[in-house]
Structure formats: structure tokens, C-alpha cells
N, C-alpha and C positions, 0 to 999 in steps of 0.2 A: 783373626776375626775378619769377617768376610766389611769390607767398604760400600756394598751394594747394598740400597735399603731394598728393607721388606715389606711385602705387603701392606704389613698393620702399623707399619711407620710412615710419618711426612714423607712425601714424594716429592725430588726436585723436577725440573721438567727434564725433559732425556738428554739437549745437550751438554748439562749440566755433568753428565755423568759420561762423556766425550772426552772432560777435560783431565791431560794429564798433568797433575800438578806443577808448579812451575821449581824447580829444582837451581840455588844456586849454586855457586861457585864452591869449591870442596875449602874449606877453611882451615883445614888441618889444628882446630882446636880437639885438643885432649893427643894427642900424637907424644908431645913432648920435646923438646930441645927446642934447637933456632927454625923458628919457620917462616917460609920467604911465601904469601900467600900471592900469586899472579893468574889470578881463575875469576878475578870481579871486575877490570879496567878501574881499580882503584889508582888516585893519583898516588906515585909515590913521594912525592912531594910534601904531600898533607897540604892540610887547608891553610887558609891563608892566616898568621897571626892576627891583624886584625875581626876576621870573622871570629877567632876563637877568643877573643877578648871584649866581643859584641855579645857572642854566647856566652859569655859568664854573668857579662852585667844582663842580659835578660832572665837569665837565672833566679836573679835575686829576686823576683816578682813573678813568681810562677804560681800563686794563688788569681792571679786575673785571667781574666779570656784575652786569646789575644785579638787581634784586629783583622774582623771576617774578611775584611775585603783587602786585605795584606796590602793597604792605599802605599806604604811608605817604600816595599819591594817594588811594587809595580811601578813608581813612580821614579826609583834607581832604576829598572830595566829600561823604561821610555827613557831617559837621560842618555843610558849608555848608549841606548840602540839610534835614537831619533825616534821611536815611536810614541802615539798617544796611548799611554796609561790605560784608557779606558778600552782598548782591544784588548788589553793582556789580561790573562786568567791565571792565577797561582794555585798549584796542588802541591799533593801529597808525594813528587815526584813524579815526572814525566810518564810514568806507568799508571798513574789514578789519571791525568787525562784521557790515556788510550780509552781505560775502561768507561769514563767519564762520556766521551765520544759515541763510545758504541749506546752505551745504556739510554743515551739520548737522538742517537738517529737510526737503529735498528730495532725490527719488528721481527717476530715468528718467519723466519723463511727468507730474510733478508739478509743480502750478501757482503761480504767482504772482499777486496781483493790485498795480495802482497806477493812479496817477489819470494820464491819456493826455498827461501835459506832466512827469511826473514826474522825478525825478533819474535820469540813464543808467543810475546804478548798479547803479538793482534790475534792469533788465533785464540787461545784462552779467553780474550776481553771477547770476541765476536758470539763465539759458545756459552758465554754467561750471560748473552744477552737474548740470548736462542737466536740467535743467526747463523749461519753457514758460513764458513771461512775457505778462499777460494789461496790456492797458489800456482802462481803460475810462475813457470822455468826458467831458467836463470842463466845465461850464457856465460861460461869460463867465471860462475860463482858471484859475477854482478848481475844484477836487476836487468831486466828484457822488455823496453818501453813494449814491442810489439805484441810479446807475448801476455804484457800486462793487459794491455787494453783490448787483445781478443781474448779476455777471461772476462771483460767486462759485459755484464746482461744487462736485461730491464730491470732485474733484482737488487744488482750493484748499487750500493750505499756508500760505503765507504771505499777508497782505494788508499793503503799505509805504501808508506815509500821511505824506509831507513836512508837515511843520504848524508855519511857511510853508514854502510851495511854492519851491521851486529849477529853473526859471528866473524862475517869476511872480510870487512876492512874495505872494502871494495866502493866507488863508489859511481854516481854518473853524472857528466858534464851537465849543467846547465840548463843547456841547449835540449839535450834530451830529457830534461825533467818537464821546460814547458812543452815540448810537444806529446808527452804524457797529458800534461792540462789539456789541453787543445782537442787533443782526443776526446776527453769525457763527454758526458751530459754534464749540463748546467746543474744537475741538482745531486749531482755525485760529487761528497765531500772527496776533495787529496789532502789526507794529513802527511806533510813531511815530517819525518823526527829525524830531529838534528841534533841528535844528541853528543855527538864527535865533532861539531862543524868547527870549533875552536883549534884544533888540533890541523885544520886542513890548511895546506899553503899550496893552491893549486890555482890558477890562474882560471880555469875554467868552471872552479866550483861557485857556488852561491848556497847558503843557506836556507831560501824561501823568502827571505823580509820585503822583497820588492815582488814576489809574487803573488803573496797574501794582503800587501798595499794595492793592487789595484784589478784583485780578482774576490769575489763574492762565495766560492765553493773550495779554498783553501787555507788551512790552517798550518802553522811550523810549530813542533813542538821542541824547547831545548830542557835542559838541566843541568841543576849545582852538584850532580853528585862525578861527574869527570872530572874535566880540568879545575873544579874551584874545589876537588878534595870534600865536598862536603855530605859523602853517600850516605854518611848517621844519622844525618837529619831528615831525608827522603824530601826534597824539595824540587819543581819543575814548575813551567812556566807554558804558556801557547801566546800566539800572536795570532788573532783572527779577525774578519769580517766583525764589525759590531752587532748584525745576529745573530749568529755561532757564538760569542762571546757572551750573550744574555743567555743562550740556553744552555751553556754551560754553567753558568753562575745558579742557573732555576735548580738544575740535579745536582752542584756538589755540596757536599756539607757544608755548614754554616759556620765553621769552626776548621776547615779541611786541612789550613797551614798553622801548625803552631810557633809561637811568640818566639821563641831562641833560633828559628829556623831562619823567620822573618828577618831578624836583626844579621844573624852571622850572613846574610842572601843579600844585604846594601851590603854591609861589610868586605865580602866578596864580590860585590862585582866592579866596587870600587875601586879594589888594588890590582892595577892592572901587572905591576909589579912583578905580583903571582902569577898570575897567567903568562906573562910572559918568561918566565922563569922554565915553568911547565914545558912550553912550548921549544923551546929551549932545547932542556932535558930530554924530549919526544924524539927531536929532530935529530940528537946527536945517536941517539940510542937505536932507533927503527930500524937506519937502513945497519946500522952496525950487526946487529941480532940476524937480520934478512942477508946479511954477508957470510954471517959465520954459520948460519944454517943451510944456508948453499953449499958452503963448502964440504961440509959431512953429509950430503949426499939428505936432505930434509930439504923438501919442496914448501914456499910460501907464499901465499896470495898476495898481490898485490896492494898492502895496507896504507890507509893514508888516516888512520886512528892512531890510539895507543896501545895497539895491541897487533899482535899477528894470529893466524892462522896457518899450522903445523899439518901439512900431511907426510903419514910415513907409509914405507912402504908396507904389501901385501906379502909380509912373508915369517916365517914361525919363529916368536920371538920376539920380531922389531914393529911387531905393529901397535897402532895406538896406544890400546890398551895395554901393553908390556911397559912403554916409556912412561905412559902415566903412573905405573906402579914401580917405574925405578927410580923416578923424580920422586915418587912423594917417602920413599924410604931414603930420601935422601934430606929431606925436608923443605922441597918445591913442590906448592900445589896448583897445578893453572887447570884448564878447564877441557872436559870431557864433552864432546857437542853430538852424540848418539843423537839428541833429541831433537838436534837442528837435519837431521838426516845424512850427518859427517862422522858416520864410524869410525874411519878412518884418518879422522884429523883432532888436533889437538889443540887449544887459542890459549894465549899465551899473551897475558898483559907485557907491557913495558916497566920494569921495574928499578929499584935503584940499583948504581954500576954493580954492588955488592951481589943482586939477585940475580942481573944479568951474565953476568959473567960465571956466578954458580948452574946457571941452567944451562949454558952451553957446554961449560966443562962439563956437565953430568950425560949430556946429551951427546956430547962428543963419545964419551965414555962407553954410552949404552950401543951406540953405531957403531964404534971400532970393537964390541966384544964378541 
């Protein structure tokens, strides 16, 4: 059945009909036997006990609303962070602010910018707004301040900046993100999503909080569904200007975070425990994965997430799509990125030693056959 409407049906507007749906990670449900899913940057850690012992007890009161303005999360994020409460904005997962964003500062014909390997999102979220979605080029697969800001018009509304990058791993100093700022107009929002920033131990990195502290046109977006394990619950967070932060609150639902999200999201960001467990786990495992994919001849970006990026070669048999289909007959599913414009590459969470170590054996396998 054709997905185009007809004539005599509701009409969306046209970019509507642009978008190509956002497709996750292959999950290898209904397959059968043991399956190691590494295609979502799910933690493999899981969540933290406490959060899942906050989610039970708010269980037991799931006939109430819960608390629109999610005062008791917001007010555990300003603690951890040093921030005031009253900039911070709670969703439905750092992907309903993208859209949250656009729906609130794009018009018919107005632009986005991101860097040309960027998260789906921004594009999908720009087109459901009827806006234009701009990307600009990407040098060695990281974000290109220069080429970002000569994509920037009079049109440009918004500019997304992954910082790291989601599918690459990749990410940019600092230094180079405020001179991105600096670049702009004053009235062109930079949303950072920092959705990996936990994961990073790089001297040169920052996550946005001192950026959006004493600039007026930038927001940083993070979430609980990485390092705090908690993707079930679809929970995220922005730290913005107190303008941006009312007109956010004006477009999102009035109900947008639900009540066991809210509790297990203090719960979580309390135990630092967890996190640093994670973190941990990440560090011991990254460059391990990045060692032994070197050595069977598997090229990988330089990732400073929980996850890599896999390119193989151009050749009949070993290319992407071949390893993807001997991984998942083996029962590892990690992720297919055609749609990030990487045919040829394959991302590849960090999962436990168990997973690890089966996906390299397998992968060893399929390069030495």
C-alpha cells in the first residue's frame, strides 16, 4: 500500500513527506537464542539499583499525574550540576527537546544547520517543522567549525552541534565550539547535545554549562538514557537562557515527563557510584575493542563515547553489509548507518566483556575467511 496520500485524503505539508522515518537499532527480537544487542549505546551496565528501586515505589501510585514541572528532577540536576533549577527544562528524552526546539523557533522556510554525519534527529525535527535542514561537511568524520558557519544564512535558526558526535564518536575541543558561537548572529539558537559528555575524559572537552551560563542564544542538551541506563524510560533534560527555557515550557506537554521517570532521574543522578562504574567499564573496554579492530585489519574513528565506528573494506564479501549479516547469524546486532550516509561502516556499542569479546572473535572470523 502506497504511504503517499491522495488527493481526497488530509494533506501533510510536503516536508512532512521528506521525512524518512527514524529507524532504530536492529534488536534482534524474535531471532532466538542468546543475543548480545550493541546497535542502541545502551549501557551495559544497566541502571542504577537505586533508580530501579525509586521506579517501583513510584509504581505504586500510577493513578496520579505526575508533576508537570518535574520541580524534584530539576532541582537534583541544579544540585549536581551547580545550576538554577529554573533554566532547566525536562522531556520525553533529549530527542522531544530537539523537536521541542524546532517547533518553537522555526517557520515555513527556515533553516537549520548540523555537521553532515549528524544525529537524524535534527533533520527529521527541522522537516516536521517545515524547515530546511542544512548539512555541512565534515572533516576526517568530525564537525568543521568553518564549514558550519559558511552554511550559516539570514535564514539560519537554529545551528545542532552533537559534542560527541552520534554515529562517529568524534568530537571538538572547546575552543572550537566557542568560536562556532562567536561566529553566529545573536538570534541564531547553538543547541549543543551532549548526550555522551559523561563518558568523555579529555582535557579539552566541555559540555556547554559555562557556555549557556553567560550566553543568551545557547542551549546544551543531556540525557538519562546513556551512562544512567535508563533509555525505557525516554528521559532528557536542556539547560538554557531563561527565555528559551519559558518557550520551551509554553510548546511542551503539560504532562511531558512521567512520574517513575522523574523519581528513578533523582535516583540516578544521585548515585554517582553508577556512573562512575560505567565510566570505568567504557575506559577499560574502548580502546581495547579499537586495538583489536586495528589489528584484523577494521579501520575506527576516533571514539571518545561508548561506542565505535566500524569501516570495512570495499571488497566482495567483507563489506559492511556482509559482517552485519554474519554478526547477527551469530547473535550480535550493532548498527547499520546507510542512513547517516556511511554505507560502508558499521557502530558498534561498548558492551559487556561477554559481548565484547564475542564480537571481535566473530569479526576476527569473518576477516580471516
Amino acid at each position: 500500500m502506497s504511504s503517499t496520500p491522495s488527493a481526497s485524503t488530509p494533506q501533510p505539508r510536503d516536508s512532512i513527506l521528506e521525512i524518512n522515518a527514524y529507524v532504530p537499532g536492529a534488536s534482534g527480537e524474535g531471532s532466538g537464542g542468546t543475543v548480545h544487542k550493541l546497535s542502541s549505546n545502551e549501557s551495559p551496565l544497566g541502571p542504577s539499583p537505586q533508580a530501579v528501586a525509586a521506579f517501583r515505589s513510584a509504581a505504586e501510585h500510577l493513578e496520579a499525574y505526575p508533576d508537570g514541572s518535574a520541580h524534584a528532577l530539576r532541582t537534583a540536576i541544579g544540585a549536581k550540576y551547580g545550576l538554577d533549577p529554573a533554566r532547566i527544562v525536562c522531556a520525553n528524552g533529549s530527542d522531544e527537546l530537539i523537536s521541542l526546539i524546532c517547533t518553537a523557533y522555526l517557520g515555513p522556510g527556515d533553516e537549520t544547520v548540523y555537521s553532515q554525519h549528524g544525529f537524524l534527529m535534527y533533520k527529521i525535527s527541522t522537516l516536521a517543522a517545515g524547515g530546511r535542514p542544512v548539512a555541512a561537511p565534515e572533516t576526517d568524520l568530525t564537525a568543521n567549525v568553518d564549514a558550519m558557519l559558511a552554511a550559516v544564512t539570514a535564514r539560519t535558526r537554529v545551528v545542532f552541534l552533537a559534542n560527541p558526535n552520534n554515529p562517529t564518536g568524534t568530537y571538538l575541543p572547546f575552543d572550537e565550539v566557542r568560536r562556532l558561537h562567536a561566529g553566529l548572529p545573536g538570534d541564531t539558537l547553538l543547541v549543543i547535545d551532549a548526550a555522551y559528555a559523561e563518558y568523555v575524559r579529555r582535557n579539552d572537552y566541555e559540555a556547554g554549562i559555562e557556555l549557556v551560563a553567560t550566553a543568551r542564544n545557547v542551549v546544551m542538551t543531556r540525557t538519562f538514557s546513556k551512562i544512567y541506563g535508563l533509555a525505557g524510560l525516554r528521559l532528557g533534560w536542556a539547560y538554557c537562557p531563561e527565555p528559551v527555557a519559558d518557550i520551551l515550557h509554553r510548546v511542551r506537554g503539560p504532562f511531558n515527563v512521567n512520574a517513575p521517570a522523574i523519581a528513578a532521574g533523582v535516583a540516578a543522578i544521585n548515585d554517582s557510584a553508577q556512573v562512575d562504574a560505567s565510566v570505568d567499564h567504557n575506559d577499560t573496554w574502548l580502546p581495547w575493542l579499537a586495538g583489536e579492530f586495528a589489528a584484523i585489519g577494521i579501520e575506527t574513528a576516533p571514539s571518545v563515547g561508548n561506542f565505535l565506528l566500524l569501516r570495512f573494506p570495499d571488497a566482495e564479501g567483507r563489506r559492511a553489509a556482509d559482517a552485519n549479516a554474519f554478526l547477527q547469524e551469530r547473535g550480535v546486532f550493532i548498527r547499520a548507518v546507510g542512513g547517516y550516509g556511511l554505507p560502508d561502516c558499521l557502530r558498534m556499542t561498548v558492551g559487556t566483556e561477554e559481548a565484547n569479546r564475542l564480537t571481535v572473535a566473530a569479526l576476527t572470523e569473518f576477516m580471516n575467511r
